[in-house]
C-alpha positions in Angstrom: 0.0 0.0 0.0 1.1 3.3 -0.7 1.7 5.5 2.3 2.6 8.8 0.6 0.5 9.4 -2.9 1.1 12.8 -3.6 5.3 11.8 -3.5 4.4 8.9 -6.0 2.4 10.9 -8.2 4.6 13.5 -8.5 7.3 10.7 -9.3 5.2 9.3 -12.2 4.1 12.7 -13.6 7.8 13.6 -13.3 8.2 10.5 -15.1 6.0 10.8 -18.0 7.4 14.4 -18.4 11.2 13.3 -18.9 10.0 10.4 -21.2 8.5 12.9 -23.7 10.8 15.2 -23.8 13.5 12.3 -24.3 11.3 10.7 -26.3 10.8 14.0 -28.5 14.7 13.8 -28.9 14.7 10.3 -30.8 12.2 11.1 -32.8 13.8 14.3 -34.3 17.0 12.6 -34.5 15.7 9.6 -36.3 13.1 11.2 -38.6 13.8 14.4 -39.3 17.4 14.6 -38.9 17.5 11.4 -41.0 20.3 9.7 -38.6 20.8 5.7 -38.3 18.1 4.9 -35.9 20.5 3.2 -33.6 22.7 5.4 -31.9 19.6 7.7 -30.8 17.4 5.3 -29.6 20.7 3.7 -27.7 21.8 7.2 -26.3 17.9 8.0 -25.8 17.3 4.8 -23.3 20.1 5.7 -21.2 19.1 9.2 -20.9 15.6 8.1 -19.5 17.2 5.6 -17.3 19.6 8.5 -16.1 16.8 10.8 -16.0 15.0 8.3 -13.4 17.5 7.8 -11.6 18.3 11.4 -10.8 14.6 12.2 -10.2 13.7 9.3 -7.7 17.4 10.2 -5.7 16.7 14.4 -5.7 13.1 13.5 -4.6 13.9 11.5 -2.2 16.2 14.0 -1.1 13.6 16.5 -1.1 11.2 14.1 0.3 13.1 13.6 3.3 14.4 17.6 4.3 10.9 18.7 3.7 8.8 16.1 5.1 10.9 14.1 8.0 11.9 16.4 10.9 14.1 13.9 12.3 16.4 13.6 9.6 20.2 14.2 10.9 23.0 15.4 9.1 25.4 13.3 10.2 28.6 12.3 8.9 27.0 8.9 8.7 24.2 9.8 7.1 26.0 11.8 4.5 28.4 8.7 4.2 25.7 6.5 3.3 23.7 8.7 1.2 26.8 8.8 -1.2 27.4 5.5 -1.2 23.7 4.5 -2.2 24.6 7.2 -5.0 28.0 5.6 -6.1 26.5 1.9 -5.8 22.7 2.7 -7.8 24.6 5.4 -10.4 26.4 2.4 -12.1 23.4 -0.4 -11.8 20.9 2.0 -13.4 23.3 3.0 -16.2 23.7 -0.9 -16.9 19.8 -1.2 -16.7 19.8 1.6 -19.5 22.6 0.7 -21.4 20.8 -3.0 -21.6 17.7 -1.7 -22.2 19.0 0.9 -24.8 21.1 -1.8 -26.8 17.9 -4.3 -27.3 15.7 -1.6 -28.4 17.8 0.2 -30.6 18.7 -3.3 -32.4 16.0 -4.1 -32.6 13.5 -1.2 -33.5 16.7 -0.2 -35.6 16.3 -3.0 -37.6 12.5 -2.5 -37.6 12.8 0.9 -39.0 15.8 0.5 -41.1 14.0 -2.3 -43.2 10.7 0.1 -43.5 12.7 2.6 -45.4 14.0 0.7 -47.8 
């Protein structure tokens, strides 16, 4: 059950936002720029993915000065907050990068055999 709805919907809106302006981006490159429709739909995945994962962390940020009084700013705590950064940053890239690969080889080829 959700506990905090107005935090998750402002995630998802957040969300939806960053997707279509990314999204914007790939299709300009691809169709009206007239580029191989791999490399932007690669770099475009890991953008989003990026994207997502700087959102949910600066919200949560947010989240926690605004909303949780108790929230010390220890040397711990810092510790720990940057560590979470350092150890997410890399598995959210690889979640993109994955992500970005398949799609682009795929919807690439897709596209690529449509204009020919």
């Amino acid at each position: 059950m959700l506990t905090e709805p107005i935090y998750y919907t402002i995630q998802l809106i957040a969300f939806l936002i960053i997707t279509y302006i990314i999204s914007g981006q790939i299709d300009k490159a691809i169709f009206q720029k007239a580029q191989s429709p791999y490399w932007p739909l690669f770099i475009g995945f890991v953008k989003i993915w990026l994207a997502v994962f700087l959102m949910t962390m600066l919200l949560e940020f947010t989240n926690r000065i605004a909303f949780n009084s108790d929230w010390n700013w220890d040397a711990m705590s810092l510790f720990l907050g940057l560590l979470q950064w350092c150890i997410t940053l890399p598995a959210f890239l690889a979640i993109g990068a994955t992500q970005g690969f398949f799609y682009a080889w795929f919807i690439g080829k897709e596209l690529t055999a449509q204009k020919r």
